[in-house]
PALORO-964519 format. One record per residue (C-alpha): residue in three letters; x, y, z. Coordinates in steps of 0.25 Angstrom, whole numbers, padded with zeros to 4 digits, always signed. Each point is the difference from the previous one (the first is absolute). Example, Ala and Ser with C-alpha at 12.3 -4.5 7.8 and 13.67 -1.06 7.14 Angstrom:
2
ALA+0049-0018+0031
SER+0006+0014-0002
***
This chain:
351
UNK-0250-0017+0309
UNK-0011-0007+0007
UNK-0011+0009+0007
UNK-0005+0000+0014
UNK-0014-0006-0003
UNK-0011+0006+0002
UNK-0012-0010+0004
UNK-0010+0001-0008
UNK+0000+0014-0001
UNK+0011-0003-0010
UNK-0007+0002-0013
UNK-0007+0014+0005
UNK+0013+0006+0004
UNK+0005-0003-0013
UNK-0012+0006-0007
UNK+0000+0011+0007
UNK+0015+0003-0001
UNK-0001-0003-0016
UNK-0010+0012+0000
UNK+0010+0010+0007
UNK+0010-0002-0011
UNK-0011+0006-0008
UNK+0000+0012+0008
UNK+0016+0003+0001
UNK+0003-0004-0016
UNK-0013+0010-0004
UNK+0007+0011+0011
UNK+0013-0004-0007
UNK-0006+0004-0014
UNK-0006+0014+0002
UNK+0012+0004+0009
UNK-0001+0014-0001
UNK+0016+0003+0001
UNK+0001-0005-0015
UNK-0007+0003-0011
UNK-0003-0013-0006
UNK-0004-0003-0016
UNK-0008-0009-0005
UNK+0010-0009-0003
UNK+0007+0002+0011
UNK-0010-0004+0009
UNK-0002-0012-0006
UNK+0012-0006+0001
UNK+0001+0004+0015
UNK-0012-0008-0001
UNK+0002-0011-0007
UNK+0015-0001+0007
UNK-0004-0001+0014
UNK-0013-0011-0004
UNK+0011-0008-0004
UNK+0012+0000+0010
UNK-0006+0003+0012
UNK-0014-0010-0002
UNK+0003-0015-0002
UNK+0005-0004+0012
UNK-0004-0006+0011
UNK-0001+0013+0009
UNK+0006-0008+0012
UNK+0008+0012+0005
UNK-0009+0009-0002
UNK-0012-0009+0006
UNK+0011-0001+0013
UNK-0001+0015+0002
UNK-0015-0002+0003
UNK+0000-0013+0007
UNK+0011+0003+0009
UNK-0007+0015+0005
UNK-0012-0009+0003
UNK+0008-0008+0010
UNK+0007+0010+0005
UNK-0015+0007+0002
UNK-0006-0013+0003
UNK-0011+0003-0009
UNK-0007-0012-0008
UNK-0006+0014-0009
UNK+0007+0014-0004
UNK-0007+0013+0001
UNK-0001+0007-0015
UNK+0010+0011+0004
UNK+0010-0012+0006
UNK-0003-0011-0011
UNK+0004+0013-0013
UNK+0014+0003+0008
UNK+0004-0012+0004
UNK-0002-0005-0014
UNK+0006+0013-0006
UNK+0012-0006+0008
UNK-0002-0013-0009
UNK+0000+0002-0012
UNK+0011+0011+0002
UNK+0009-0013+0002
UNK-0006-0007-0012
UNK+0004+0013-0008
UNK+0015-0001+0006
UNK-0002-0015-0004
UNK-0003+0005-0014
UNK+0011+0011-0001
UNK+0010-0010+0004
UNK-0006-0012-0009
UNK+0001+0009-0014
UNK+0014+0004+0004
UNK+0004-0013+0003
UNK-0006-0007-0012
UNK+0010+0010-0008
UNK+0012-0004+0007
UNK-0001-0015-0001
UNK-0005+0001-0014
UNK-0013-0007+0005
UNK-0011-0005-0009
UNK-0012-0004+0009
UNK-0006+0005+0010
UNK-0012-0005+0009
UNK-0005-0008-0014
UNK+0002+0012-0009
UNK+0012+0009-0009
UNK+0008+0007+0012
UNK-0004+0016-0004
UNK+0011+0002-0007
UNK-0003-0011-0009
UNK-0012+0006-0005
UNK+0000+0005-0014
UNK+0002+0017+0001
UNK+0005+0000+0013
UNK+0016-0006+0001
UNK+0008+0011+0008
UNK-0012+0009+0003
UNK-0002-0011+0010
UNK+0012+0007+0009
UNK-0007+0013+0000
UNK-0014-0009+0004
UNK+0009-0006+0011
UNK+0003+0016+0006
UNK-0016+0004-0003
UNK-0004-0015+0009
UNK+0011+0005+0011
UNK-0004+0015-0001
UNK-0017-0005+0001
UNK+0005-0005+0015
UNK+0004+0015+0005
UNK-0015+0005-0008
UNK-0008-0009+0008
UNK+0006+0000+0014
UNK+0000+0017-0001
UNK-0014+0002-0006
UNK-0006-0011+0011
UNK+0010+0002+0013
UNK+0007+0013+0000
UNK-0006+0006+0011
UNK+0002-0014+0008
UNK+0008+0001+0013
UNK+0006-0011-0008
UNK+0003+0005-0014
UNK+0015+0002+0001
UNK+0001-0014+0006
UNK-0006-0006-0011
UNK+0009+0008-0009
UNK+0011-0005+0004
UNK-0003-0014+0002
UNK-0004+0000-0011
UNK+0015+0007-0005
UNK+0007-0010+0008
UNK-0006-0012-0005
UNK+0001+0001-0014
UNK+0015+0004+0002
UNK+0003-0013+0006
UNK-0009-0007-0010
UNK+0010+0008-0010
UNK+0012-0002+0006
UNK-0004-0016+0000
UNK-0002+0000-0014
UNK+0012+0007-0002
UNK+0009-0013+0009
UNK-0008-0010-0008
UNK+0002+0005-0012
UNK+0015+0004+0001
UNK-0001-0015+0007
UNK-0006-0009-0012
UNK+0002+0009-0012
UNK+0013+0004-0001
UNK+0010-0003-0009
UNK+0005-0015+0000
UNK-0010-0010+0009
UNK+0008+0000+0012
UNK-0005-0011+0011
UNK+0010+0004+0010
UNK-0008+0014+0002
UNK-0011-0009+0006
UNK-0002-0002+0014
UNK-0010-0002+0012
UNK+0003+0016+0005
UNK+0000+0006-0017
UNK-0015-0008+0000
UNK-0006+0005+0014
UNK+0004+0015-0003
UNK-0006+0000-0015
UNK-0012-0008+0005
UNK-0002+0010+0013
UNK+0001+0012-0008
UNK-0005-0003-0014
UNK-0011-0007+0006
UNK-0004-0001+0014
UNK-0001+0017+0004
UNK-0010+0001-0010
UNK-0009-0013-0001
UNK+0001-0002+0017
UNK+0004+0013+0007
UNK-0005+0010-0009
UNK-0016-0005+0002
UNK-0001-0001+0015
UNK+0008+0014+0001
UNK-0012+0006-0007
UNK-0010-0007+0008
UNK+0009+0005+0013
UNK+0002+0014-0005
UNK-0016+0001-0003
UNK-0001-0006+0014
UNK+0006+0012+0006
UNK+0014-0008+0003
UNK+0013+0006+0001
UNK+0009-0009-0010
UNK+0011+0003+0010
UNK-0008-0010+0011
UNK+0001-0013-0010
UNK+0014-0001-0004
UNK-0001-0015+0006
UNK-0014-0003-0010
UNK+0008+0006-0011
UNK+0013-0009+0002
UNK-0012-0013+0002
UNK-0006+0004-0014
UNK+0014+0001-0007
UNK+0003-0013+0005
UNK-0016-0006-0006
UNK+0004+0007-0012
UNK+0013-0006-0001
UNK-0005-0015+0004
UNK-0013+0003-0011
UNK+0012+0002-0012
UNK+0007-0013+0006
UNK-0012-0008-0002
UNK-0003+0006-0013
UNK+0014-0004-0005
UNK-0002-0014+0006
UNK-0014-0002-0007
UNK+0006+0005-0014
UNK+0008-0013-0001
UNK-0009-0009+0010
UNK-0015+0005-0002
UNK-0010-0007-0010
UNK+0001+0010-0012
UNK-0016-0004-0001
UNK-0004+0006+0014
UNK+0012+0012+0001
UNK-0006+0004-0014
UNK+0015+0001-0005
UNK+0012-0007-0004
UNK+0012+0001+0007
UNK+0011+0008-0007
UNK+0011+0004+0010
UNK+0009-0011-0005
UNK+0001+0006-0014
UNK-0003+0013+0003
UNK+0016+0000+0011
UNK-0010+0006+0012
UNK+0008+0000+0013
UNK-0011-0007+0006
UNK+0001-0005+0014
UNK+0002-0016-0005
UNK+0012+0005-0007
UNK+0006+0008+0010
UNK-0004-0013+0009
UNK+0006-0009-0011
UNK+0013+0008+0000
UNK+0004-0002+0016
UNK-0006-0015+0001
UNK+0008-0004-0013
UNK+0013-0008-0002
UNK+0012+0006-0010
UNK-0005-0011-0010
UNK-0015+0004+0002
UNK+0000+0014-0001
UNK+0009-0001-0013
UNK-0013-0008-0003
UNK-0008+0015+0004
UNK+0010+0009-0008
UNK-0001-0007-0014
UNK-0015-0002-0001
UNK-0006+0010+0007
UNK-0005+0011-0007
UNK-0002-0007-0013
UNK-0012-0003-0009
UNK+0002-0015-0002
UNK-0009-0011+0007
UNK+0011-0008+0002
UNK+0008+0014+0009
UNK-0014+0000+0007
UNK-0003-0013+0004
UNK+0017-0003+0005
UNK-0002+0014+0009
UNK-0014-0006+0005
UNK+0007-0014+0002
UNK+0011+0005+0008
UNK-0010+0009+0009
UNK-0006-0014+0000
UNK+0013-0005+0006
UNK+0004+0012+0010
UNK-0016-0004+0007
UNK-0002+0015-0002
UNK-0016-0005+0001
UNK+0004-0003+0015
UNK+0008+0013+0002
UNK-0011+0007-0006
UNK-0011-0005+0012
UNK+0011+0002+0010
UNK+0000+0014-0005
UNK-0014+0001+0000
UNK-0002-0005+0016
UNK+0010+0009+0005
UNK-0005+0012-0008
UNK-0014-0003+0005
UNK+0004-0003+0016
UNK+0010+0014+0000
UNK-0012+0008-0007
UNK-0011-0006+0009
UNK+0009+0003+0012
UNK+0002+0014-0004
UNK-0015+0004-0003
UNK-0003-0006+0013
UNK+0010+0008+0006
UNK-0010+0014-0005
UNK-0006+0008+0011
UNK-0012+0002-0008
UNK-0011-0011-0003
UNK-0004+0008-0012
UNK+0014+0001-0006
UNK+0004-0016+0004
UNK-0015-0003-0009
UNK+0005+0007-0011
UNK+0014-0005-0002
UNK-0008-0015+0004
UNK-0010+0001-0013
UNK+0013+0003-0009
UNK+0008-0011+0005
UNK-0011-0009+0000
UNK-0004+0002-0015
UNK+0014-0003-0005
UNK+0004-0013+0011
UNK+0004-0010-0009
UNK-0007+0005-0011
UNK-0001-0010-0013
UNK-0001+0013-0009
***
């Protein structure tokens, strides 16, 4: 997930943020309420350098971009800067948690350029109990810097509420794509949006600008509507994604495409599956989901034939109109600039 930009204070928010994770992973190692050993220690250590380092830090990087909106402040003061990038990487290690356990269930090899934790030699299943540590590091952090907070048990509970309908995504795409025989009748435009809103949007989109309001002193309760705006950007961003998997330039998007192969209920299939012809979807229900070039390149034709490429920029100007027209509608200048900077990092992204 794209970012809201931040000028060019960009590169000093970033440096500054790296630093606070050394704080909260040196807290995290001399936590008093266990005893660690040496070895012990060093795994912690080691572990959380390689799940929760390595990305890109957008979702964390929008916790702190988004409070400076919402304060209209081109500068944080210390106190500020530390909490609201406390917030941050506390979504970076939910990121992490649910990446090593996700790994596990798809059988993953890669991740981010290197073995997927579990992968790595002496660790295997261990990895399920690093997956619980990473979750359980979220609750360490948020009681040792914001209990006391008129907030605390606001950001417990977000916090609670989000990863359940992350979880509960997972669960509905998983139960979706992986079970038993490949089944292309189980896909559809409503099975795509709700795994796509729960596995992914709460947590990249909502989760962020709910710290950055909670920290603001808002009552979540108030921004029911920017919630339902941020679902909906989360669930256009996945769209885009599953369109630039088969029509982006492998060279720029830095990957290659795989949701053919790989049975995804991406959003062209799903869109593939209403436009289609009898004689055209059974062109879709024997080659998708297999290996072979040929499978590939027959699916990729017949999306070539259905004009999903058009579909796809239809989509894309209604989304933007609807979304604009619902951040406009926001009371609160502050809360509209926010939601603006997202949507206008990921319009018609390339990558």
């Amino acid at each position: 997930m794209a970012a809201p930009g931040n000028g060019a204070a960009g590169g000093d928010t970033k440096e500054a943020f790296r630093r606070i994770y050394d704080v909260l992973k040196g807290e995290l190692l001399w936590d008093p309420a266990f005893e660690f050993t040496d070895s012990s220690r060093h795994w912690i250590d080691r572990m959380v350098d390689y799940n929760v380092l390595g990305g890109k830090c957008n979702r964390g990087l929008s916790v702190v971009d988004s409070y400076k909106l919402l304060k209209d402040a081109n500068a944080l003061g210390e106190e500020e800067m530390f909490l609201a990038s406390t917030l941050g990487w506390c979504i970076e290690w939910l990121q992490a948690y649910f990446l090593v356990l996700d790994d596990i269930m798809d059988e993953s090899h890669t991740r981010r350029g290197q073995p997927c934790w579990f992968r790595v030699p002496q660790v295997g299943s261990i990895a399920i109990n690093d997956g619980i540590i990473l979750r359980n590091h979220i609750s360490r952090i948020l009681r040792l810097h914001f209990k006391g907070k008129p907030y605390y048990a606001d950001l417990l509970d977000l916090f609670n509420e989000v990863e359940f309908k992350t979880a509960s995504g997972q669960l509905l795409d998983l139960i979706t794509t992986h079970e038993g025989e490949k089944d292309l009748t189980k896909y559809n435009i409503g099975v795509h949006r709700h795994i796509v809103q729960y596995k992914t949007a709460y947590y990249s989109f909502y989760l962020p600008v709910a710290c950055a309001l909670l920290l603001s002193g808002e009552d979540l309760i108030n921004y029911g509507a920017v919630e339902n705006i941020l679902v909906e950007m989360g669930t256009y961003f996945q769209v885009q994604d599953d369109y630039l998997d088969c029509y982006g330039d492998p060279e720029f998007i830095g990957k290659i495409g795989t949701d053919i192969e790989d049975y995804k209920c991406s959003w062209l299939v799903v869109q593939a599956l209403e436009h289609a012809d009898e004689s055209q979807k059974r062109v879709l229900f024997e080659n998708y989901g297999k290996k072979e070039p040929a499978c590939v390149t027959k699916v990729k034709n017949l999306y070539k034939e259905l004009n999903l490429e058009a579909v796809f920029h239809d989509y894309e100007n209604k989304s933007y109109n609807k979304l604009i027209a619902g951040i406009e509608a926001q009371p609160k200048e502050a809360v509209q600039n926010v939601l603006k900077s997202f949507l206008h990092k990921i319009y018609k992204r390339q990558k």
